[in-house]
C-alpha positions in Angstrom: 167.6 -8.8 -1.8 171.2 -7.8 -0.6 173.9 -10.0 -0.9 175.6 -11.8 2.2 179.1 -10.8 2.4 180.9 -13.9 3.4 184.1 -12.3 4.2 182.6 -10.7 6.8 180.8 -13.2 8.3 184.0 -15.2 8.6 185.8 -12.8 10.4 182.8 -12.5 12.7 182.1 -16.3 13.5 185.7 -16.3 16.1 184.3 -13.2 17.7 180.9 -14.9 17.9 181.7 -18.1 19.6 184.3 -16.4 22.1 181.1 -14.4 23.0 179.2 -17.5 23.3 181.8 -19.3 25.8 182.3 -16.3 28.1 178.5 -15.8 28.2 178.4 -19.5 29.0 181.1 -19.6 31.5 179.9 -15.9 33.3 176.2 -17.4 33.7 177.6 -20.8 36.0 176.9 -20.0 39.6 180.3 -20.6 41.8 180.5 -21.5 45.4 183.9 -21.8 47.5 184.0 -25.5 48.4 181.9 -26.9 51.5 179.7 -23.7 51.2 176.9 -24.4 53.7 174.1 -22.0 54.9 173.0 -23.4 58.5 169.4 -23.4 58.3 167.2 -25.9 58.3 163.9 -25.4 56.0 160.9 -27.6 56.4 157.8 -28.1 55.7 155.0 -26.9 58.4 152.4 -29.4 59.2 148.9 -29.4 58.0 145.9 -30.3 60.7 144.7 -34.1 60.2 141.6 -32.6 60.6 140.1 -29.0 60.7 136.5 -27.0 59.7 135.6 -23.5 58.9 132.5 -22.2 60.8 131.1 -25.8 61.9 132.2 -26.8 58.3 134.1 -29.5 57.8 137.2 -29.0 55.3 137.7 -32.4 53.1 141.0 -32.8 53.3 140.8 -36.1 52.0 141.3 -34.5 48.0 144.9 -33.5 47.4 143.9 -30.0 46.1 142.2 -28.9 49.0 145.1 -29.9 51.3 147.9 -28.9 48.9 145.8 -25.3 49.4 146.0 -25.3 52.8 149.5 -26.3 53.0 150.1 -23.2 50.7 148.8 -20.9 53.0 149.8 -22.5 56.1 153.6 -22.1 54.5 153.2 -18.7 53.5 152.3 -17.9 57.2 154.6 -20.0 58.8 157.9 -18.2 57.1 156.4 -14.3 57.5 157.8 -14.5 61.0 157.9 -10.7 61.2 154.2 -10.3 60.3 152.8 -13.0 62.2 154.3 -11.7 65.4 153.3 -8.6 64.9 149.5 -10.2 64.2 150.0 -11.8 67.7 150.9 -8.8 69.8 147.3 -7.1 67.8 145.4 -10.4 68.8 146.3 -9.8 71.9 145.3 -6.0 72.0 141.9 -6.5 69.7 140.8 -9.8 69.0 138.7 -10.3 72.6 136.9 -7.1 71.2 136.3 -8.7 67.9 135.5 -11.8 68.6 132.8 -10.5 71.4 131.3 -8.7 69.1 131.1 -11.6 66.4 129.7 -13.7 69.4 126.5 -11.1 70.1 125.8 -10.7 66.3 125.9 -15.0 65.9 128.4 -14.8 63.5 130.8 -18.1 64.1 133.9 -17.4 65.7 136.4 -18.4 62.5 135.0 -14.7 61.1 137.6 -13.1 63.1 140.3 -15.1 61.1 138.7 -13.9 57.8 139.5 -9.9 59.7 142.3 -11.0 59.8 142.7 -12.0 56.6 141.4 -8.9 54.8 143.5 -6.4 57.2 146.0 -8.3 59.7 144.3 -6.2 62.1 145.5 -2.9 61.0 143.6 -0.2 59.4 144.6 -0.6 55.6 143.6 0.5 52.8 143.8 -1.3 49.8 145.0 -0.2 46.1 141.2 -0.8 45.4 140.3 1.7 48.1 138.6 -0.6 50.2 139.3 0.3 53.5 139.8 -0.4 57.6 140.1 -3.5 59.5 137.1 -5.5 57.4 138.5 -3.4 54.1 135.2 -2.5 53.1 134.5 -0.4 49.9 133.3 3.1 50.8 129.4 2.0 49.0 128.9 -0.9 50.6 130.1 0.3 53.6 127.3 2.9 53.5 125.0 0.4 52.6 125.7 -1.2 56.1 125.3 1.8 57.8 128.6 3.4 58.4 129.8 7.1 57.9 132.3 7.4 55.6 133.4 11.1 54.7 136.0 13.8 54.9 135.8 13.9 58.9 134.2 10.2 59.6 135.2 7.0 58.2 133.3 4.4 60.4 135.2 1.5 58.3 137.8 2.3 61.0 135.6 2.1 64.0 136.3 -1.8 65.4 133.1 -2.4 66.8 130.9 -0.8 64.1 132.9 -2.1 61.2 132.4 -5.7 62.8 128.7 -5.2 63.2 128.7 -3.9 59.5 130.7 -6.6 58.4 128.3 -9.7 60.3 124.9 -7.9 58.9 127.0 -9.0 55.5 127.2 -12.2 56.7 123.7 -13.2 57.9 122.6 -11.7 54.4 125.0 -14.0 52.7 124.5 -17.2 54.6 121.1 -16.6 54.4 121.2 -16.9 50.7 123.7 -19.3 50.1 123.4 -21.8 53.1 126.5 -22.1 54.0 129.4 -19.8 56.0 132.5 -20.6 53.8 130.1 -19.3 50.4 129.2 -16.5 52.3 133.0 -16.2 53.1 133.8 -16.7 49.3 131.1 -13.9 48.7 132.6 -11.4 50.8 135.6 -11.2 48.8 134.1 -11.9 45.0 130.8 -10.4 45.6 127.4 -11.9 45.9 126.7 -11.4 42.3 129.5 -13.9 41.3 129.0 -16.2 43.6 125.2 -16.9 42.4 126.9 -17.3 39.0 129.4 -19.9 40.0 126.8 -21.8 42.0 124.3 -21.5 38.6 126.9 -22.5 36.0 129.1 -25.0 38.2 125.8 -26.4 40.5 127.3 -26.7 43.5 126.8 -25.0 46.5 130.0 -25.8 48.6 133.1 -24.0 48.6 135.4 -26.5 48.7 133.8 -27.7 45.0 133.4 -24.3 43.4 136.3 -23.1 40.8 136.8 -19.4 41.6 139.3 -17.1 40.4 142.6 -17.5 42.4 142.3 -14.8 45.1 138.9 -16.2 46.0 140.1 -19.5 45.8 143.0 -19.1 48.1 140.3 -16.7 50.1 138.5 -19.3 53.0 142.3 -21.1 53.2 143.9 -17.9 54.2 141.7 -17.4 57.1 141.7 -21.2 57.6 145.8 -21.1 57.9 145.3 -18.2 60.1 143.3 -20.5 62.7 145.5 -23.3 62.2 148.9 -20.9 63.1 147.1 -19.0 66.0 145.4 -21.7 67.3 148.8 -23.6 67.9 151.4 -21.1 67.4 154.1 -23.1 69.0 153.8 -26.1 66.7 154.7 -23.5 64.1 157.7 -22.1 66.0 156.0 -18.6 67.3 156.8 -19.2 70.9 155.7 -15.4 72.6 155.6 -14.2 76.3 152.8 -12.8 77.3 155.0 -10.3 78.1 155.6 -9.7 74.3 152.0 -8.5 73.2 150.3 -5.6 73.4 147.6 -5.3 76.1 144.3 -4.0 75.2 144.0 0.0 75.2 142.0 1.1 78.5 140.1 3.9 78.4 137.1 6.3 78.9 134.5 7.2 76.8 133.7 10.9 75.7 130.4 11.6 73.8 130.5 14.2 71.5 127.4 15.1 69.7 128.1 19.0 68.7 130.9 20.6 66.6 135.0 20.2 67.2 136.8 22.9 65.9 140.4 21.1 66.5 140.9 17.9 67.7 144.5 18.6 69.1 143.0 21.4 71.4 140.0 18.4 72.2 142.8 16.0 72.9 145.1 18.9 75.6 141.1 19.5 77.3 141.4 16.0 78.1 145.0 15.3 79.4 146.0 13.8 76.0 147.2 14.5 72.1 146.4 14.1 68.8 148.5 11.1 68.4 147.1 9.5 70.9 143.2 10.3 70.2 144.1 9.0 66.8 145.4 6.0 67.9 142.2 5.0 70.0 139.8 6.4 67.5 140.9 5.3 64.3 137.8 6.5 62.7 138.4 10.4 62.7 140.1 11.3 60.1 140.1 15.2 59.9 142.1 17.6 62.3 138.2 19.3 62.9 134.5 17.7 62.9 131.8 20.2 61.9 129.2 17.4 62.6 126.0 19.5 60.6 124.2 16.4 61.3 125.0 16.6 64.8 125.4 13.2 65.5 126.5 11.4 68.3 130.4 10.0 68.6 131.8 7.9 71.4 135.6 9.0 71.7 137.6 7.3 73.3 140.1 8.7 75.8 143.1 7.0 77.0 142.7 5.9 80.7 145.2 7.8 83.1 148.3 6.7 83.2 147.8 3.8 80.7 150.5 5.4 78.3 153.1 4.7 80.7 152.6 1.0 81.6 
C-alpha cells in the first residue's frame, strides 16, 4: 500500500473547498428582480363523463382519469400539431369516418387513425407504415399490396377497410372495442395473455406495458379535444382548414412507364399525382399482374382555389 503524503493533501484541501464554493455559487439560478414570464399555464379539463365505442370509461378510479388527463394535456399544449390535425380532419376525416360507418366499425376508430398517424402517411422506426401504420405482413394479410411500385398502406380507403377487417376479428374474440383497440397496438397474441394471466376482460382493468396503456386514452383525448376544440383554446375558421381534394378517377389496369409523363397526359404533375395517390411509390408501374388501380386526378382548376 502507498503511503498518503499529507503535505500534499494540505496544500490541496484550500484549493478544494474554493472549488467547492464556486461550483456551489455557479450552479444557483439568478433572475433580475420582478422577473415575470406573462403566461398563464393551466390545467385542461377532463369530460365528467365520456366512452369509447359505446364503452363507458370509469372515471370514477383516479388512475383512469389521471390517464386521461395526461393525454388530454399533452394534446392540449402541442398547439402546432393539433391545428395542423384540424385542417387534415377537415380534408379526410368525412372519407374516413364513411368508410368506418359501411364496415360497422364505431365511429371513435377514426380517433385511434389518428392516433397511430395524425392523419399523415408515416412511417414508423418499426417500419409500420401509412395512415393506420400497418406492418408490411399484416398488411398483406389484410389484403393490401405492398411493394417497390404499390404500397396500399397508403391508400385511405383501402387501408381503412384493412384496418376494420382487424377490428371485427378482434372484437369478435375479445368482446369488447377498447381490447380490440389494445390489440391493435400490442398484438392479439398478448392481449390473450393479459386477459389469461390477469382474468379480466376490460381494458380499463388490464395492466399493459405503457405504450398500450396510454394507447385507448390517446385516441380517447383526441375525441375529447376535437369534439370541443374551443374549450381547449383551438378556435379555427373554417376558412383555416384544408378542403377535401376533388377530383376524377383514372383506371389503370396495364403498364406505366413514367408517372410524370402519365401526370402532363392528364393536365397535371408528379407532385400533384403523388399528393392524391399516396400509394404509388415508384416513378414507373410495370403492373405484371395487371391489376386494376383507381388514380386519382385532381379536378380542373381545384389547385387554384
Amino acid at each position: 500500500m502507498k503511503k498518503i503524503n499529507f503535505r500534499f493533501v494540505l496544500i490541496l484541501l484550500p484549493f478544494l473547498a474554493y472549488c467547492t464554493n464556486g461550483d456551489s455559487q455557479n450552479n444557483k439560478t439568478v433572475y433580475e428582480p420582478n422577473t415575470q414570464f406573462a403566461q398563464d399555464i393551466k390545467l385542461p379539463p377532463i369530460p365528467k363523463q365520456i366512452s369509447f365505442a359505446g364503452e363507458e370509461v370509469p372515471l370514477q378510479y383516479f388512475d383512469v382519469r389521471e390517464s386521461l388527463q395526461r393525454e388530454i394535456t399533452t394534446l392540449s399544449y402541442l398547439h402546432g400539431t393539433m391545428i395542423y390535425i384540424f385542417q387534415l380532419d377537415n380534408r379526410y376525416g368525412g372519407v374516413i369516418r364513411e368508410i368506418l360507418k359501411e364496415e360497422g366499425i364505431p365511429d371513435d376508430f377514426y380517433y385511434l387513425c389518428i392516433a397511430e398517424s395524425s392523419l399523415q402517411p408515416l412511417v414508423s422506426p418499426a417500419g409500420a407504415a401509412g395512415y393506420w401504420q400497418f406492418l408490411a405482413t399484416t398488411a398483406r394479410e389484410y389484403g393490401l399490396i405492398v411493394d417497390s411500385e404499390i404500397d396500399e398502406r397508403y391508400n385511405i380507403e383501402k387501408s381503412t377497410r384493412a384496418a376494420a377487417a382487424y377490428f371485427r376479428k378482434a372484437y369478435a374474440e375479445f368482446g369488447s372495442w377498447a381490447m380490440a383497440a389494445a390489440s391493435y397496438n400490442t398484438g392479439l397474441s398478448n392481449v390473450r395473455y393479459r386477459i389469461g394471466v390477469q382474468s379480466q376482460q376490460n381494458y380499463f382493468e388490464t395492466q399493459f406495458v405503457e405504450e398500450t396503456g396510454r394507447y385507448v386514452f390517446r385516441a380517447l383525448a383526441f375525441k375529447a379535444v376535437m369534439g370541443n376544440p374551443s374549450v381547449y383554446g383551438f378556435n379555427l375558421k373554417p376558412e383555416d382548414l384544408f378542403k377535401p381534394l376533388e377530383y376524377e378517377i383514372v383506371k389503370v389496369s396495364g403498364p406505366v412507364e413514367n408517372w410524370s409523363d402519365f401526370a402532363a397526359s392528364h393536365g397535371t404533375n408528379f407532385k400533384m399525382i403523388k399528393m392524391y395517390n399516396q400509394w404509388i411509390r415508384s416513378n414507373k408501374l410495370e403492373n405484371k399482374q395487371r391489376r386494376t388501380y383507381l388514380v386519382q386526378i385532381p379536378k380542373k382548376g381545384f389547385r387554384e382555389n
